[in-house]
ZALUMKOL-153308 format. One record per residue (C-alpha): x, y, z; residue in one letter. Coordinates in pm, whole numbers, padded with zeros to 5 digits, always signed. Layout:
% ZALUMKOL-153308
XYZa ...
***
This chain:
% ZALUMKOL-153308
-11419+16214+12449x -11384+16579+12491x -11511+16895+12243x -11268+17206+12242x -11350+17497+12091x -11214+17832+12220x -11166+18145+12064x -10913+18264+12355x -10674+17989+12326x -10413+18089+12620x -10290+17783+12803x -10545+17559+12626x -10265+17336+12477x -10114+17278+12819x -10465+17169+12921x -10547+16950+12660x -10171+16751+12724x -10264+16730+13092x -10546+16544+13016x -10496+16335+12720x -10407+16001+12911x -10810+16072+12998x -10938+16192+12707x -10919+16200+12325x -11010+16578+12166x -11273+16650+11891x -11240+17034+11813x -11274+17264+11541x -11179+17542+11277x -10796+17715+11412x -10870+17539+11777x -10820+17157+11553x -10500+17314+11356x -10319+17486+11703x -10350+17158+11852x -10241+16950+11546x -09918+17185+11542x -09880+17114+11859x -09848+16697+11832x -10165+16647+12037x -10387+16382+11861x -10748+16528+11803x -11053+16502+11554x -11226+16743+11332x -11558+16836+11401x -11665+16769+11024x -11487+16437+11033x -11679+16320+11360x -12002+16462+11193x -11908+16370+10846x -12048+16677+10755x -11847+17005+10635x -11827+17328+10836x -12076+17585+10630x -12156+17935+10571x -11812+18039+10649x -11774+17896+10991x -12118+17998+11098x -12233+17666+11144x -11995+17398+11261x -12118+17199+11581x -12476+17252+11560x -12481+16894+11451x -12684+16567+11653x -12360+16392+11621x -12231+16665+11829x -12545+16761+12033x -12684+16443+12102x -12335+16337+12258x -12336+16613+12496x -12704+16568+12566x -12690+16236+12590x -12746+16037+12932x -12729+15676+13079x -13078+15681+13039x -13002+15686+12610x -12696+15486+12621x -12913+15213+12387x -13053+15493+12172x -12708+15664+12134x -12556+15305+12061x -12774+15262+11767x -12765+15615+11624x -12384+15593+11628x -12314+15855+11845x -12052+15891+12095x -12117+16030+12469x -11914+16329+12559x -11729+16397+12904x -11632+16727+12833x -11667+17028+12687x -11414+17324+12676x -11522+17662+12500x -11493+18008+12560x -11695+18268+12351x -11619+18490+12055x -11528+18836+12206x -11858+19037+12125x -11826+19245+12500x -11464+19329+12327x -11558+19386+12007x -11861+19606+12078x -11676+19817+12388x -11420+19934+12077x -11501+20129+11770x -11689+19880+11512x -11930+19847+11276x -12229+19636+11229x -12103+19358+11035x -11789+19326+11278x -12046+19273+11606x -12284+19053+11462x -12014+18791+11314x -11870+18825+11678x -12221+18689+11824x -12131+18342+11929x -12432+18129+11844x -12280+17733+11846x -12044+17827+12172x -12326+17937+12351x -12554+17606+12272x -12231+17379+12341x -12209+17532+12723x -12548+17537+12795x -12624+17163+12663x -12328+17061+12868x -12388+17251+13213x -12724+17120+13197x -12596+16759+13171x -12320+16917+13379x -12354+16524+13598x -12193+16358+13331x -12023+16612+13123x -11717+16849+13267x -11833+17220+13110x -11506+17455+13124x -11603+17756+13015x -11311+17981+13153x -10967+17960+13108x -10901+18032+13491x -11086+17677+13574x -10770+17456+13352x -10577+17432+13654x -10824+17278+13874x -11012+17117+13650x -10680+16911+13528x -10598+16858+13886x -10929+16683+13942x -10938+16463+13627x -10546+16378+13645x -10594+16269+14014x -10935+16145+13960x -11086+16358+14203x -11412+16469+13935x -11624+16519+14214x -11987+16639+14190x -11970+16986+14376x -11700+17083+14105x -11902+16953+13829x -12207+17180+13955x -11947+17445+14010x -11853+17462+13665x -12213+17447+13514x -12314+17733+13744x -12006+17951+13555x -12112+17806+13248x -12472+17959+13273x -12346+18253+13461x -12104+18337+13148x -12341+18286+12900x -12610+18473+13085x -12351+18749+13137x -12284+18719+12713x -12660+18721+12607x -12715+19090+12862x -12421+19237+12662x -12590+19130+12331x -12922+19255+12484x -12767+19568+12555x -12580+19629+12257x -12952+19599+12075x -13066+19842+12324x -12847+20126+12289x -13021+20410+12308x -13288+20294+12516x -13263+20428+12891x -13569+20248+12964x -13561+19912+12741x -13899+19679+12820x -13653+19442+13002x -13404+19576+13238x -13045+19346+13213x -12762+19422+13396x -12438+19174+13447x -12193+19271+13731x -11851+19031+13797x -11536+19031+13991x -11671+19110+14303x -11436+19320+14523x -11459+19215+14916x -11553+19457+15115x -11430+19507+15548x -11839+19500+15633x -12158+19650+15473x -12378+19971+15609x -12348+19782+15960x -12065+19514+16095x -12360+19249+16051x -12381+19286+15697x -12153+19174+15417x -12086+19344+15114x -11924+19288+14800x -11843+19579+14491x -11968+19405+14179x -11750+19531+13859x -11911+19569+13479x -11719+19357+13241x -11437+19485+13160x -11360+19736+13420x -11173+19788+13724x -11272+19945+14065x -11283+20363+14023x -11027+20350+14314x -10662+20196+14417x -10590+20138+14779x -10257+20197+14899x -10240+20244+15241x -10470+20161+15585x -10744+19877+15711x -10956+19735+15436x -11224+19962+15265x -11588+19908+15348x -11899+19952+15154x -11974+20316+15344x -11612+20373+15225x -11738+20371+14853x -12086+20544+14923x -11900+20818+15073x -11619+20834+14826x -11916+20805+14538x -12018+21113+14689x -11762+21254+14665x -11650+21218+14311x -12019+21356+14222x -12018+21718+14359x -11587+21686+14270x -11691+21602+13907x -11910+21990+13825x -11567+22198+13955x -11272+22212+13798x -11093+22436+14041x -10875+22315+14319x -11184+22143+14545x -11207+21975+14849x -11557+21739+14978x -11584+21656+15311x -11852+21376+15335x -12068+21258+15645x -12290+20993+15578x -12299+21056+15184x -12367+21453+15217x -12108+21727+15198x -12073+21884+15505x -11854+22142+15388x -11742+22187+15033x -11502+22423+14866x -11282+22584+14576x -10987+22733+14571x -10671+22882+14372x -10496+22623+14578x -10591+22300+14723x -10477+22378+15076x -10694+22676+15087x -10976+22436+14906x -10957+22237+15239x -10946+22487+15506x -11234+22677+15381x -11443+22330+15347x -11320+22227+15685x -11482+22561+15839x -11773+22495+15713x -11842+22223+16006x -11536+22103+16199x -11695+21877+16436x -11874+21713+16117x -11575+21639+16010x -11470+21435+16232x -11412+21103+16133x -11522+21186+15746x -11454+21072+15429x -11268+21350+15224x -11247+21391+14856x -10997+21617+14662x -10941+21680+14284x -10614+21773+14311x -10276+21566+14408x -10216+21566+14826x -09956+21768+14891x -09670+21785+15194x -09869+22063+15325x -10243+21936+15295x -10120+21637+15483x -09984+21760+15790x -10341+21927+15818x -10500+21574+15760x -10274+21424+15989x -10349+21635+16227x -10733+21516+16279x -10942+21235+16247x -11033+21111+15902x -11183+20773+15782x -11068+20781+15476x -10914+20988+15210x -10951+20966+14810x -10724+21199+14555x -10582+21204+14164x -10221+21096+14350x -10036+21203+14674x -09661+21358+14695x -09447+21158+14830x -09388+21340+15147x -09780+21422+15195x -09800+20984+15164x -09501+20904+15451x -09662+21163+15667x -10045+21018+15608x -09908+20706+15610x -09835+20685+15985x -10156+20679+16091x -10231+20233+15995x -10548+20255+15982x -10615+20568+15774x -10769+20419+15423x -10585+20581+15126x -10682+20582+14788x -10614+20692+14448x -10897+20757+14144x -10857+20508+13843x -11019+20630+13557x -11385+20602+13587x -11712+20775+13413x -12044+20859+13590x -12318+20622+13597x -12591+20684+13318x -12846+20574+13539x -12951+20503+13895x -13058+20213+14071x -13268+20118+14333x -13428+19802+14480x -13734+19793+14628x -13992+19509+14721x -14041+19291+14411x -13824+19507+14130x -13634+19781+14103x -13654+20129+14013x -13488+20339+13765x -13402+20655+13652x -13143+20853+13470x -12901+21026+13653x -12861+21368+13781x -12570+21478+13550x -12735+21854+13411x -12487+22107+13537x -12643+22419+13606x -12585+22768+13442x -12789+23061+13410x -12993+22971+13117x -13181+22726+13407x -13222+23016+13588x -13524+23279+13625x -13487+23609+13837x -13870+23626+13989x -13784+23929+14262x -13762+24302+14227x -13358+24314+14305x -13168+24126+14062x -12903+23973+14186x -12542+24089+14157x -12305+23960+13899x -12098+23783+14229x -12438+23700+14364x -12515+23492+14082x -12224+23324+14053x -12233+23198+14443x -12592+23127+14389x -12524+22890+14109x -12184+22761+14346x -12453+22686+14619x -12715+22485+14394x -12377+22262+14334x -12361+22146+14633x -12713+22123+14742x -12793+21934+14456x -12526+21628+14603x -12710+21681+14959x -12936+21496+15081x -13322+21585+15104x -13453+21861+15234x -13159+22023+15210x -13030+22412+15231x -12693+22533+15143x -12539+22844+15302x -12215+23010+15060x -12001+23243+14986x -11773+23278+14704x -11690+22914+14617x -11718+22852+14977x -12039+22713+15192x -12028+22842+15554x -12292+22591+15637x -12501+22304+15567x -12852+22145+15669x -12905+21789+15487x -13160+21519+15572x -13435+21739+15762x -13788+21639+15721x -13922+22002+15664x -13742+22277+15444x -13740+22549+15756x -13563+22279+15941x -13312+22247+15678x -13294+22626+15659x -13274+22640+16011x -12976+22403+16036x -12753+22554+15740x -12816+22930+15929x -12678+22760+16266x -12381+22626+16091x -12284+22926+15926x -12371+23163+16236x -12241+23544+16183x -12072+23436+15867x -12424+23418+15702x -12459+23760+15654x -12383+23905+15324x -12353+23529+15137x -12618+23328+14987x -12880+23017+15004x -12964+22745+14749x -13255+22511+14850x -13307+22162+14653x -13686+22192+14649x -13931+22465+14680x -14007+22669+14971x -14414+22602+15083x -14439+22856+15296x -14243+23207+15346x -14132+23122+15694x -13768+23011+15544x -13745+23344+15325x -13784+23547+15652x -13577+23311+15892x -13304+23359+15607x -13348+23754+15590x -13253+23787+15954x -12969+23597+15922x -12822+23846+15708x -12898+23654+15365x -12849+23853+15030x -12956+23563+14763x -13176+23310+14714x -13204+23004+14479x -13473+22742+14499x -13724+22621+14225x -14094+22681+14194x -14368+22501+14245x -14565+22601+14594x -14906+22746+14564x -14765+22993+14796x -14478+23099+14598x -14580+23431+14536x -14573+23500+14913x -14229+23362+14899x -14139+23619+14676x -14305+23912+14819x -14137+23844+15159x -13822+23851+14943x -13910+24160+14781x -13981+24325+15110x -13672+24242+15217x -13481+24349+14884x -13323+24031+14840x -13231+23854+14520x -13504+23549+14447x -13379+23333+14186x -13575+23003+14044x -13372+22691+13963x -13573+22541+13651x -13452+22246+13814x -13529+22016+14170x -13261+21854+14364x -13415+21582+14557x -13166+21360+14662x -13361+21079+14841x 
***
């Protein structure tokens, strides 16, 4: 004997005739009258229980007639024999739509009535028994689970198969619910999360390591490949990345990524112009980088892309010349953005948990701002100093940023002291650095990468405060006449 009761009820008709040389059906509510209609022989819940569905559906197989059937074993074959109760083989139910419901516009009475409270206890009764009950819990499984009972092939790998699902889906169910309670919360006193669909990925951070792209319910990857060798997990860091620092400009821009920094980042009126000026920044960087771009790829752009090494490319669309001319190089990954929003939060895992903390999404403006030198800073000044804390907020730590207009001329990521960072952005730039700006993401603890910067030719500073030698960081600025500018704000990027 078999219980069905599913609130999506695609192809479960076909199922249950597949089967019904093998079974007979016990089922409930609109699942019961869809298979009546549909000349396939089957038994009410309340007329197997002899006891009437209640409190408007809420209560229908919550029953021992029904429970004590699943549950039941060899071991209680006598016990089940005198309490009159029939042994189930299977159990078929998917859940009332509460990820659905609650991911649309609704109210409270709407989500709670679409908490599925008898569905849940069917599947996890059964996948515990899972040895001598079938659990379907999916849809997707019909196929092969009517294979394997038609041809009877029931073997126990599939059985433990489909009670893994079974707890994985309502595992999965009770996070959303737990979520939905938590809204609100960043920091709830249990930390859920429930990731699906995983995406294959060509090889993790090394060729060693596998790697998967886990998808929340209900959503598809933030990218569509259409051209070149499969994408790898560094693929998706890197193209992260890059829709981060793309996301605070809405100007023609162009990211160039290296190992999950920018090194070289612009805006411009146009989006060819957008790319040569971030391609200055650091051509030999470049090479072999992942590049981001907010605007469509056009005939033009790509003959410039085609003409050097890039890993892989990631854009709102791509003309239809600029794809035919990218597209000759096989290997070159191409990819278009689906519609995506910015993670909330971010995630880490460390030895025994995980850490977490909201994410980075405060863009800048000049009420974070705080002029502590004797020069203020221009009007243009300002504006490229707030342009450079863009980028050297997506950069990793210590980090300096070198700019001009809505251009950087050169970039120092990853050092383990700020002068070294300094150092490296100044190198980058070379002569360009004189006249433009510098944003650092942390304080400066000693006045050695004010003066560096001064004899490099820069005009503008922005870093935050913090040192307890600040105020020698902002006399050497103000015996230099430079602009000093504190950033209420700290970039780390770790």
């Amino acid at each position: 004997m078999g219980i069905i009761s599913v609130f999506d009820k695609r192809g479960i008709v076909e199922f249950c005739e597949s089967i019904s040389s093998h079974f007979t059906f016990v089922s409930t509510g609109n699942t019961a009258k869809l298979l009546e209609s549909s000349k396939i022989d089957v038994t009410t819940v309340s007329s197997l229980t002899e006891f009437p569905e209640i409190l408007g559906g809420r209560v229908k197989t919550l029953h021992p007639k029904i429970m004590g059937g699943i549950l039941g074993t060899l071991a209680h074959k006598k016990e089940l024999e005198e309490l009159g109760i029939t042994p189930f083989g299977l159990v078929v139910v998917n859940l009332y739509p509460f990820e659905e419901v609650t991911a649309q516009s609704h109210d409270l009475t709407h989500a709670l009535e679409n908490i599925d409270i008898g569905g849940v206890t069917l599947l996890r009764a059964a996948a515990k028994n899972y040895q001598e009950v079938i659990v379907v819990s999916s849809p997707d499984d019909y196929s092969a689970v009517s294979t394997a009972i038609t041809n009877g092939d029931v073997t126990q790998e599939l059985r433990k198969n489909l009670a893994k699902k079974a707890f994985s889906r309502t595992a999965s169910y009770d996070i959303a619910i737990h979520s939905w309670f938590s809204e609100g919360m960043d920091f709830p006193e249990r930390y859920l999360s429930s990731y699906s669909t995983p995406q294959d990925l060509r090889y993790g951070e090394n060729l060693h390591q596998e790697a998967k792209y886990y998808l929340e319910y209900g959503k598809l990857p933030f990218y569509t490949q259409i051209h070149g060798k499969n994408i790898s997990y560094n693929n998706l860091v890197d193209f992260s990345a890059a829709i981060s620092i793309l996301s605070e400009h809405d100007a023609p821009s162009c990211a160039v990524i290296k190992h999950t920094s920018p090194c070289g980042f612009a805006s411009a009126p146009t989006i060819e112009t957008a790319f040569d000026h971030a391609f200055a920044t650091d051509n030999l960087s470049a090479f072999g980088s992942v590049m981001g771009f907010n605007q469509p790829i056009t005939e033009p752009l790509a003959e410039k892309l085609h003409a050097m090494f890039v890993d892989a490319i990631i854009a709102p669309e791509y003309e239809r010349e600029a794809l035919a001319i990218l597209s000759k190089k096989s290997k070159l990954i191409l990819c278009r953005f689906n519609e995506f929003t910015m993670p909330k939060q971010s995630i880490k895992l460390v030895p025994n948990g995980v850490l977490v903390q909201s994410a980075d999404l405060h863009i800048i403006d000049r009420s974070d701002t705080q002029v502590v030198s004797k020069r203020q800073p221009t009007s243009q000044e300002f504006e490229d100093l707030l342009f450079a804390w863009k980028v050297v907020k997506h950069t990793k730590s210590n980090a300096a940023v070198i700019s001009k207009g809505t251009r950087t001329l050169g970039i120092g990521m990853g050092q383990t002291s700020r002068i070294g960072a300094v150092e490296l952005a100044l190198r980058r730039a070379g002569s360009r650095a004189r006249g433009s700006v510098m944003a650092s993401d942390a304080f400066f603890p000693y006045r050695d990468s004010i003066d560096t910067a001064v004899k490099e030719g820069i005009s503008a500073i922005i870093a935050p405060g913090g040192s307890i030698r600040d105020n020698e960081s902002i006399l050497a600025a103000d015996e230099a006449g430079i602009a000093f500018v504190w950033s209420k704000l700290r970039a780390f990027l770790h």
